[in-house]
N, C-alpha and C positions, 0 to 999 in steps of 0.2 A: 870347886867352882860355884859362885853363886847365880842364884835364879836369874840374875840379870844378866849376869854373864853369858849363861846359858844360852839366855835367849835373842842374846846380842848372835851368837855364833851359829844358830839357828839360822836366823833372818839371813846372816850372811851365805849361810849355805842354799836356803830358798833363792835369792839373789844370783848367783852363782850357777847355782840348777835349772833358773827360767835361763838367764843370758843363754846359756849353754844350747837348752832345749830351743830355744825361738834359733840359733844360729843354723842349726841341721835342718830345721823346720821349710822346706818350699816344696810347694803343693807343687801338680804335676804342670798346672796351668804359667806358674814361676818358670821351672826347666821349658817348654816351650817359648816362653818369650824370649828366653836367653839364647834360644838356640835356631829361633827363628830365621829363615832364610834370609839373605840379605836384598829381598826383590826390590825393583824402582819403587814400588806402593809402600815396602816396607821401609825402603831409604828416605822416600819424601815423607814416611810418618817420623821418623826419629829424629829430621834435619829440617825439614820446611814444616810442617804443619801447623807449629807454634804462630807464625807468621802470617802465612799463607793459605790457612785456612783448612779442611778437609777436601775441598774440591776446586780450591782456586782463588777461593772466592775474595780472599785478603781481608780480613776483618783486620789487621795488626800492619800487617806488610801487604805492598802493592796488590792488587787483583793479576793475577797470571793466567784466566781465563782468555781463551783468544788468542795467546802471544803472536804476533805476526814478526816472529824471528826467526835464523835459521836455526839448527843444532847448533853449528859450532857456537855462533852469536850466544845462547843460554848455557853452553858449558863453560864457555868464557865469565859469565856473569856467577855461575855457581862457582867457580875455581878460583877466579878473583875477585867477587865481593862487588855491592855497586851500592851508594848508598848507603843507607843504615844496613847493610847484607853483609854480614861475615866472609870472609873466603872459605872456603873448604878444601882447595890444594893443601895437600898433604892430610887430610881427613877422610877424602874421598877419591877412589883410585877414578884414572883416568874414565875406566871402562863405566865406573858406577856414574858418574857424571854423564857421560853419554847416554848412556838406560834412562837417567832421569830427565835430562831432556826433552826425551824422544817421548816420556812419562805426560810431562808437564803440557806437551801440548794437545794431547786429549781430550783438557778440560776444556770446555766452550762454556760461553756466556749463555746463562738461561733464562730470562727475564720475567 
């Protein structure tokens, strides 16, 4: 085999060896996220936040501060979409829609 050879099969086993090693590699802080609970704070971080803001506030999507809706009226709106708003029926079980609802109206306006 020549040196270049060599070192061609080298590289490819260092290659091989990192892939490998970064794949098993998640810190403890990884498995926690992964396995974090599914709570309404946590379901409006993973599904609204983007949007809506950390507290409401809608930098992207509407302000949800304040809502003067009922429950159902906001799980309707999360289940089927309103506007630029995605649906979430079938992403989001009936119960977590509710939780988020009852979430969302917490947030008040703070001037």
């Amino acid at each position: 085999m020549t040196s270049v050879a060599r070192q061609r099969t080298a590289r490819g086993w260092c290659v091989i060896g990192l892939l490998t090693a970064a794949a098993g590699c998640h810190s403890q802080s990884d498995r926690n996220v992964a396995s974090a609970p599914e709570t309404p704070p946590r379901v409006y971080e993973l599904h609204c936040l983007g949007c809506h803001g950390p507290h409401g506030e809608g930098p992207w999507g509407p302000n949800i501060q304040s809502l003067n809706r009922t429950d159902q009226e906001i799980v309707s709106v999360i289940a089927n979409g309103q506007g630029k708003m995605p649906a979430f029926k079938g992403h989001l079980s009936e119960a977590q829609m509710r939780e988020l609802a009852d979430y969302v109206k917490t947030f008040k306006y703070k001037p």
